[in-house]
C-alpha positions as CSV (number, residue, x, y, z in Angstrom):
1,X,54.2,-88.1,55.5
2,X,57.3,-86.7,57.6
3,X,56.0,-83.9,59.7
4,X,59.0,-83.5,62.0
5,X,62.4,-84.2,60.5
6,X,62.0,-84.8,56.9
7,X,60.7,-81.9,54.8
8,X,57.4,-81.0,56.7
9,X,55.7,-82.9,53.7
10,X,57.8,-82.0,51.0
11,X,60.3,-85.1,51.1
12,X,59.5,-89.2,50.3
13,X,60.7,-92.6,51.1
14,X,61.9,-94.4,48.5
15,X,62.4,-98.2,48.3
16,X,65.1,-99.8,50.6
17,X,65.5,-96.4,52.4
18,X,65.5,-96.8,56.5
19,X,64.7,-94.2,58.5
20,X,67.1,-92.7,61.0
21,X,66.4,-90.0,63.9
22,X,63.7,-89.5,61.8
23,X,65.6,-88.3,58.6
24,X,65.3,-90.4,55.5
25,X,68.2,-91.8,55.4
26,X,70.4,-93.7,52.1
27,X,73.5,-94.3,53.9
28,X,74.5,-98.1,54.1
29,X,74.9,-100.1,57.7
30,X,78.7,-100.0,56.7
31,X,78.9,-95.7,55.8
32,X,76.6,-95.2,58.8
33,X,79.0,-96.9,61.0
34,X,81.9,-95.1,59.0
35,X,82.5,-91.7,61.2
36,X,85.3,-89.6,60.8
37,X,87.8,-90.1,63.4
38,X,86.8,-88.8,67.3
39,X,84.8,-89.0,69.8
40,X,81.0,-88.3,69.4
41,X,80.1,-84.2,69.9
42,X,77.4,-82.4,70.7
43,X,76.6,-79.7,67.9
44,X,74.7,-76.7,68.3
45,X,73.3,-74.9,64.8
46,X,72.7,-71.4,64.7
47,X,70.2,-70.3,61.4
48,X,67.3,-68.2,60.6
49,X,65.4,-71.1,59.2
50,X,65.5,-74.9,59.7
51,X,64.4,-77.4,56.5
52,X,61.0,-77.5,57.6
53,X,60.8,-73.7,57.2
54,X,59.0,-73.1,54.2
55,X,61.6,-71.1,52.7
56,X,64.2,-73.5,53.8
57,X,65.6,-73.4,50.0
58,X,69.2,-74.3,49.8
59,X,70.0,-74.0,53.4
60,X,67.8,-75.9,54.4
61,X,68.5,-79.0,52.5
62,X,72.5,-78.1,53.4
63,X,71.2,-78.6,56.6
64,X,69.5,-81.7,56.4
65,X,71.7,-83.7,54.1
66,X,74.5,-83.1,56.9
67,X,72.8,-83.6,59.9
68,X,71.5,-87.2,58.2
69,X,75.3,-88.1,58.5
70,X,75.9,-86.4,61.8
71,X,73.3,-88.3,63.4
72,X,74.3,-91.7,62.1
73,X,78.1,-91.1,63.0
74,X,76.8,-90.8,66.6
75,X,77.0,-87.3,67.2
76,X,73.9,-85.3,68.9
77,X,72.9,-82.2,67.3
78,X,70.7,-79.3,68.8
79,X,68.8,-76.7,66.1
80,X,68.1,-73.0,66.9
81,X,66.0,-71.2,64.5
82,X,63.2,-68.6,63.4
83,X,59.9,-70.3,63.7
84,X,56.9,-70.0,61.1
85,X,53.3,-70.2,61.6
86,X,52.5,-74.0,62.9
87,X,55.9,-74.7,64.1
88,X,56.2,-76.2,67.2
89,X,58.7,-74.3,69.7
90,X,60.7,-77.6,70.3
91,X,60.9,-81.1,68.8
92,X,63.3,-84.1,69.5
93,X,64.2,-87.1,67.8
94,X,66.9,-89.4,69.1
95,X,69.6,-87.0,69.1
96,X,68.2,-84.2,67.4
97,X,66.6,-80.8,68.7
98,X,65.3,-78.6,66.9
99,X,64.2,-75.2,69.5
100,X,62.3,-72.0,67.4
101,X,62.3,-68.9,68.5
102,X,60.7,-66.0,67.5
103,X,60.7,-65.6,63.2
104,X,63.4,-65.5,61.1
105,X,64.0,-62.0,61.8
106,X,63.5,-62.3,65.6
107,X,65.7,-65.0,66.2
108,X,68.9,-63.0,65.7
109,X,68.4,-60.4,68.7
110,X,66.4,-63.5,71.3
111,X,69.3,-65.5,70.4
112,X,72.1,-62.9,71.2
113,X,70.0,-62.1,75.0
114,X,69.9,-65.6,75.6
115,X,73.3,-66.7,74.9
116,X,74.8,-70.4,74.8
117,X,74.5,-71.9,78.4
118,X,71.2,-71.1,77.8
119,X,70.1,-72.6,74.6
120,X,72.1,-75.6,75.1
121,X,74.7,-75.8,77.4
122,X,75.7,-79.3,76.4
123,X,76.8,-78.4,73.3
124,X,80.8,-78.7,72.5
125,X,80.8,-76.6,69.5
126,X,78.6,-74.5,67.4
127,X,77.6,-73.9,63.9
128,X,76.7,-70.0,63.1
129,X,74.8,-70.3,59.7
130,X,74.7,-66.8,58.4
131,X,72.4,-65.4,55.3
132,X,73.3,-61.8,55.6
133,X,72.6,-61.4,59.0
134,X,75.2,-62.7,62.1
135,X,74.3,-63.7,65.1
136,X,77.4,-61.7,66.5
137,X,78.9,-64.7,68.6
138,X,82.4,-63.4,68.8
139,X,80.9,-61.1,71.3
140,X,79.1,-63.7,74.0
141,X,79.9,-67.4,72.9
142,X,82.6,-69.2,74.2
143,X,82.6,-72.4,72.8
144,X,84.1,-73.3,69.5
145,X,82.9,-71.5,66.6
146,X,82.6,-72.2,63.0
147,X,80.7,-70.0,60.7
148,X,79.0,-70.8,57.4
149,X,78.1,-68.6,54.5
150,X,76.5,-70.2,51.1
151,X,77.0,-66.3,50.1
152,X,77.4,-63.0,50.7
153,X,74.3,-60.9,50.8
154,X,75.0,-57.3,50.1
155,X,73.9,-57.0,46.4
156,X,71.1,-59.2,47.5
157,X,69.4,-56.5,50.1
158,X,70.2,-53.6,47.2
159,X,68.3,-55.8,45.0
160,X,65.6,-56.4,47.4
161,X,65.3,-53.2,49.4
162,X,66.8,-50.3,46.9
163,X,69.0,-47.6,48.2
164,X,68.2,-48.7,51.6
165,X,69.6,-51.9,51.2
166,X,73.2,-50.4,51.5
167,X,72.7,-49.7,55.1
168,X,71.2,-52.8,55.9
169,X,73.9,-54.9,54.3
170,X,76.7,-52.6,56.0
171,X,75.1,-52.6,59.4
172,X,73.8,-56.4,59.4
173,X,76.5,-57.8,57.4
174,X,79.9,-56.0,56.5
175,X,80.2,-54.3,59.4
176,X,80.4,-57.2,61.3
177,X,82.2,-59.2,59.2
178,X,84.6,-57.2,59.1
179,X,85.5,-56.3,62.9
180,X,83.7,-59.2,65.0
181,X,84.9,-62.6,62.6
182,X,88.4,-62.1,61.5
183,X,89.5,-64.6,63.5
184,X,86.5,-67.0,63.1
185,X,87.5,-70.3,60.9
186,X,84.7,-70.3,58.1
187,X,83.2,-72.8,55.9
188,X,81.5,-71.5,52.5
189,X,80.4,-73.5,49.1
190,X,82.6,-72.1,46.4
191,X,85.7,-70.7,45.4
192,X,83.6,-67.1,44.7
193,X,82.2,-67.4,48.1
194,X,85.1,-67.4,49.6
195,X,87.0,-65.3,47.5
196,X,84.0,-62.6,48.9
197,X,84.3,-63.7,52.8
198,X,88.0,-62.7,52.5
199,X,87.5,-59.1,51.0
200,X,85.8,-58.5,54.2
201,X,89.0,-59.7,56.3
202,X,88.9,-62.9,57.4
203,X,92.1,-64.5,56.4
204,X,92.0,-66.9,53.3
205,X,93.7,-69.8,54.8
206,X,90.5,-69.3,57.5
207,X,87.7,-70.1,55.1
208,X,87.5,-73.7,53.6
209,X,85.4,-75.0,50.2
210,X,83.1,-78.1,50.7
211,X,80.9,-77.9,48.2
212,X,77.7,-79.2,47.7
213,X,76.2,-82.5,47.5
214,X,73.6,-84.6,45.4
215,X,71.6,-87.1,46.5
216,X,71.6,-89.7,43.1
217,X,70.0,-91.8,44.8
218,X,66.6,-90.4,44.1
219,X,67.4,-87.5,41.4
220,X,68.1,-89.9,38.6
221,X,67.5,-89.3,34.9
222,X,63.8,-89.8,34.2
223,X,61.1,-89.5,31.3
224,X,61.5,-86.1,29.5
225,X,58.3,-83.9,28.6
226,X,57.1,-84.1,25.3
227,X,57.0,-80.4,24.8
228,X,60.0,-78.2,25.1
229,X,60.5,-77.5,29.1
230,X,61.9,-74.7,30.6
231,X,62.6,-75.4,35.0
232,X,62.9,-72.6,37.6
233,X,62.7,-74.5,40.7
234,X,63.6,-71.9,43.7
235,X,62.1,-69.2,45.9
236,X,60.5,-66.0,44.0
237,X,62.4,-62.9,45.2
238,X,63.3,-59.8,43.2
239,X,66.6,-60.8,42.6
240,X,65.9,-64.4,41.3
241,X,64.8,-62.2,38.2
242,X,62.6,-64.6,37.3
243,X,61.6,-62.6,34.5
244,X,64.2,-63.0,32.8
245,X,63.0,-66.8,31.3
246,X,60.1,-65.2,30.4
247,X,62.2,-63.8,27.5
248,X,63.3,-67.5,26.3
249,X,59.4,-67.8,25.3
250,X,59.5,-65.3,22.8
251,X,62.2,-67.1,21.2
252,X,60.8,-70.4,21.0
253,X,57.0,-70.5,20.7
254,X,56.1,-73.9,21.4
255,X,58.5,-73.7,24.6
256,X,56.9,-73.6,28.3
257,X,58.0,-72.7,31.5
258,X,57.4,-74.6,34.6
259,X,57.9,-72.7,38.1
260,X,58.0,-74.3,41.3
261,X,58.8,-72.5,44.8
262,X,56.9,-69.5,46.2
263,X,58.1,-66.1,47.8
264,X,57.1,-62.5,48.0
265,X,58.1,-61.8,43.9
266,X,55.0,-64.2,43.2
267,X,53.0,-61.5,42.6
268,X,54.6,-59.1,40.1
269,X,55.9,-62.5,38.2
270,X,51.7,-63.5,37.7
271,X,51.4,-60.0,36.4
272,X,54.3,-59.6,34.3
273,X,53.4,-63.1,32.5
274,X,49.9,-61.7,32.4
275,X,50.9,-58.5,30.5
276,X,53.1,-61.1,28.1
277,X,49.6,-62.8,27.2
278,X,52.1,-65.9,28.7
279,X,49.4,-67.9,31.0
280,X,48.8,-70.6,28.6
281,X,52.5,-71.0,29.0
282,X,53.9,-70.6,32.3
283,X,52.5,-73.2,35.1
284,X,53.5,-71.6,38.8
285,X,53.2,-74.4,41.0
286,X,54.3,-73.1,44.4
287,X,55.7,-75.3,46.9
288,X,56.2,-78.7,45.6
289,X,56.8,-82.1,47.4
290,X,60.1,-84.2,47.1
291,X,58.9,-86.5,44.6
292,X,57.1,-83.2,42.6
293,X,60.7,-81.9,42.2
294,X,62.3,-85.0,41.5
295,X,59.4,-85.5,38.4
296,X,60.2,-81.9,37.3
297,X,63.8,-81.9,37.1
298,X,63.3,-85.4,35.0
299,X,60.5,-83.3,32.3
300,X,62.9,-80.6,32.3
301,X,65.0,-80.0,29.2
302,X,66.7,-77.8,31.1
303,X,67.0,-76.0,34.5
304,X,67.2,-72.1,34.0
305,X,68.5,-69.6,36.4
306,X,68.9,-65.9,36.2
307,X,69.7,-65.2,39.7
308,X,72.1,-62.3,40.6
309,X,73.4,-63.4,43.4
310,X,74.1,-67.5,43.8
311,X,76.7,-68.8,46.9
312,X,76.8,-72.5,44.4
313,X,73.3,-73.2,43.2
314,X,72.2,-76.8,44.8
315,X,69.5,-76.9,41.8
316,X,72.4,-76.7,39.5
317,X,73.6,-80.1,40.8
318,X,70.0,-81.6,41.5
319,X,69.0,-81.2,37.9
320,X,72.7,-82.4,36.9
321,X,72.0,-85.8,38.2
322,X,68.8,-86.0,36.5
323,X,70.5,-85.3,33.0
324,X,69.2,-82.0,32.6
325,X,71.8,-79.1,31.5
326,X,71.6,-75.7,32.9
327,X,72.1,-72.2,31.8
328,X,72.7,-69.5,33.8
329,X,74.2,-66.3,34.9
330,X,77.8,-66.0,34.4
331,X,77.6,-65.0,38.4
332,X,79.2,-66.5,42.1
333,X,79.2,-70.1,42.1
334,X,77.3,-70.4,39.4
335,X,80.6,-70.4,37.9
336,X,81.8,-73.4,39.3
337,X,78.2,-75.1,39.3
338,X,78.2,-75.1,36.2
339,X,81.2,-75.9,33.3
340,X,79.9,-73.8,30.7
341,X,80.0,-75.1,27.3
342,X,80.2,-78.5,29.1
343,X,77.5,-79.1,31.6
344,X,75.5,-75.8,30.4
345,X,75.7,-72.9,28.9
346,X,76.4,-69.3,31.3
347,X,75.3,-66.4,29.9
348,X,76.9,-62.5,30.7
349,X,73.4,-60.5,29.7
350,X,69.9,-60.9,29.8
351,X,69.5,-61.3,25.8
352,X,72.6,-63.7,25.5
353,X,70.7,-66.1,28.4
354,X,67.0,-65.8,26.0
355,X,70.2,-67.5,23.3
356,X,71.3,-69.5,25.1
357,X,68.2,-71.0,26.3
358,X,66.8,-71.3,22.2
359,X,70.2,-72.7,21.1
360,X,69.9,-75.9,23.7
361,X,65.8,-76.2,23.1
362,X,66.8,-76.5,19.6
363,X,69.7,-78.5,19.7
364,X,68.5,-81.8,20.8
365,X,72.4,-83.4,20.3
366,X,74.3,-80.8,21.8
367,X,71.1,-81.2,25.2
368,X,71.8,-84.4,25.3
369,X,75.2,-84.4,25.1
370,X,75.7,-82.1,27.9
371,X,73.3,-83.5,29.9
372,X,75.1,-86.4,30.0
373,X,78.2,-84.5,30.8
374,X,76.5,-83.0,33.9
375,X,74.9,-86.1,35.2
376,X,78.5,-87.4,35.3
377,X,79.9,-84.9,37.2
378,X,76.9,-84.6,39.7
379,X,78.1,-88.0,40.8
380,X,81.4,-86.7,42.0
381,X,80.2,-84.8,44.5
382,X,78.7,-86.4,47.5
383,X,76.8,-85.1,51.0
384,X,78.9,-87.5,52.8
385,X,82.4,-85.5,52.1
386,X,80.8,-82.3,53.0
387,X,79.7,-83.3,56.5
388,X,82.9,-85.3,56.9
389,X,84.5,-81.9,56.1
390,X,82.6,-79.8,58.4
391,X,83.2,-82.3,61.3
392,X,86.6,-82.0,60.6
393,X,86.6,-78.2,60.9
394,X,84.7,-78.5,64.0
395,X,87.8,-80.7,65.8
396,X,90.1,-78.2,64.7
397,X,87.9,-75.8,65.9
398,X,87.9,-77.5,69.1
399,X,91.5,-78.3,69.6
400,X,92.6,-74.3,68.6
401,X,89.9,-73.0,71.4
402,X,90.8,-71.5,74.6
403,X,87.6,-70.4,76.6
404,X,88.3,-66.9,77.9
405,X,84.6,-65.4,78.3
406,X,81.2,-66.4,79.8
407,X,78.5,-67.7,77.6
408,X,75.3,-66.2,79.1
409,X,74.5,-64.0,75.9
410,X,74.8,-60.4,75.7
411,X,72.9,-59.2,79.2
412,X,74.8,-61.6,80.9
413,X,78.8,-60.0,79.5
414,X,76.8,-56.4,80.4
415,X,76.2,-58.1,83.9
416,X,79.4,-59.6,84.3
């Protein structure tokens, strides 16, 4: 088992796989050897939560697939992030550090009062990954800046706060979007994404697409469950409406729903499917290892999402490879995850996804037909282009910089 730079137990090796800094590792002699033009750099990422983190979710794995690459191309790479109960405050691995400080809602402020010089002051250029909440680094880094957004979180706090999650979105997010970044060169995971990032000023032309990859590798098409299977794989939060695949069951009796990932929803989803008489029907696994997920995404007959908010959907993708359609909201990337009619079906109201969801249980040639479709497409879109990409917006980054402030966080521009 990984402990350190895999998934903290929830990742395998698989045959002819070598290990590298740590990181399981695909990649060939030949693409390892294959970096993108430049000297090596030193890297520093800023994020609430590292892939260990139990809720590492999407960004995590973002994360890790990139770093994987980074770290083979020869470039060193130094972590900071919210800890979690048994995290150790710093680990290294060849050229990988990963430092933890405070939780993932701590980190933002210890971060800010540290600044740079302080939390690495080897680095060339830095990676601010921000899920609704910015680490404000226009106003004490001076090193090269890129920022990354998988989506924009305002609906998500008025979803998971109420009324109150207006002013936590404006004050945490939009606020500072909009008058600290504008002239801060952004990456982002979709079309919709960035379409979003550039309502809140920063230029267009500033925010570049690299979507997504899939590792087929290991998510392959596998044996399907003899039942008809319904997949949420993802973290339980209000506005993953989970309960909204609940619905599907009603319209296909001998249907059931598997549910793997965890989160503070878990609760009021057991007691929801409790109320439905649904228990017999709906397995909540929590957590799951890599090869757990792989196995469930293969016994799916399809992945099912009704989230409200979605920066691309990675599951999408994962369950793509493994020949298993999706349906979904008609919502963010979603949009681009999946080709509806193609690769899935997307669905514009709660009763049309139940539909939806009965029509492809039912339809065994139209499932298999668009599974195939997706599993053909997943194979167009590769982890290797998106770090290539984001080291390319780090040179340009890089060359466009001209230092102009001290980078001793916040106390030290109130000293200075």
């Amino acid at each position: 088992m990984q402990t350190f730079l895999g998934f903290t137990g929830r990742t395998g090796t698989h045959a002819g796989e070598r290990e590298m800094h740590g990181l399981t590792s695909t990649h060939s002699d030949e693409a390892a050897q294959a970096a993108p033009d430049g000297d090596s750099i030193h890297i520093l990422v800023l994020t609430d939560r590292d892939w260990t983190h139990p809720q590492g979710g999407g960004t995590g794995t973002h994360l890790h697939e990139q770093v994987k690459f980074w770290l083979d191309w020869g470039h060193s790479v130094t972590i900071v992030a919210g800890g979690y109960p048994g995290a150790l405050p710093i680990e290294r691995e060849g050229n990988l550090t990963i430092k933890r400080i405070g939780s993932r809602t701590t980190v933002f402020p210890r971060v800010i009062m540290r600044g740079q010089k302080s939390l690495e002051p080897r680095a060339d250029v830095a990676l601010e990954v921000i899920n609704g909440i910015t680490f404000l680094t226009p106003l004490w880094m001076d090193i090269p800046r890129v920022g990354m957004i998988h989506h924009i979180h305002k609906e998500h706090y008025v979803r998971e706060m109420g009324g109150a999650g207006k002013f936590a979105a404006a004050a945490l997010e939009t606020i500072p979007l909009k008058t600290l970044y504008r002239d801060t060169a952004f990456l982002t995971v979709s079309d919709s994404t960035a379409a979003e990032i550039a309502e809140h000023g920063v230029p267009r032309e500033a925010i570049q697409v690299a979507h997504n990859g899939v590792d087929t590798s290991s998510l392959q098409p596998g044996l399907r469950a003899e039942v008809p299977t319904i997949l949420y794989l993802g973290r339980l939060k209000k506005y993953k409406r989970v309960e909204f695949l609940l619905d599907a069951l009603d319209l296909v009796p001998d249907a059931i729903l598997e549910i793997a990932g965890d989160g503070d929803n878990r609760e009021a989803i057991e007691v929801e499917v409790a109320r439905r008489g649904l228990g017999a029907r709906v397995r909540l696994h929590g957590f799951v290892t890599e090869e757990e997920k792989v196995e469930l995404l293969q016994r799916a007959w399809l992945n099912v999402t009704a989230s409200s908010v979605e920066g691309w959907s990675l599951v999408a993708l994962e369950s793509a490879a493994c020949s298993t359609p999706t349906v979904a909201m008609r919502v963010g990337g979603l949009r681009e995850a999946v080709v509806d009619h193609e690769t899935g079906l997307l669905s514009d109201t709660r009763e049309q996804m139940a539909a939806n969801v009965q029509r492809l249980l039912l339809d065994d040639d139209l499932r298999a037909q668009m599974g195939e479709a997706a599993r053909l497409r997943s194979a167009t879109f590769a982890w290797e282009r998106t770090a290539t990409l984001t080291i390319e917006a780090f040179r340009d980054a890089m060359a466009a910089h001209t230092p102009n402030a001290k980078s001793g966080g916040l106390v030290g521009k109130l000293r200075g």
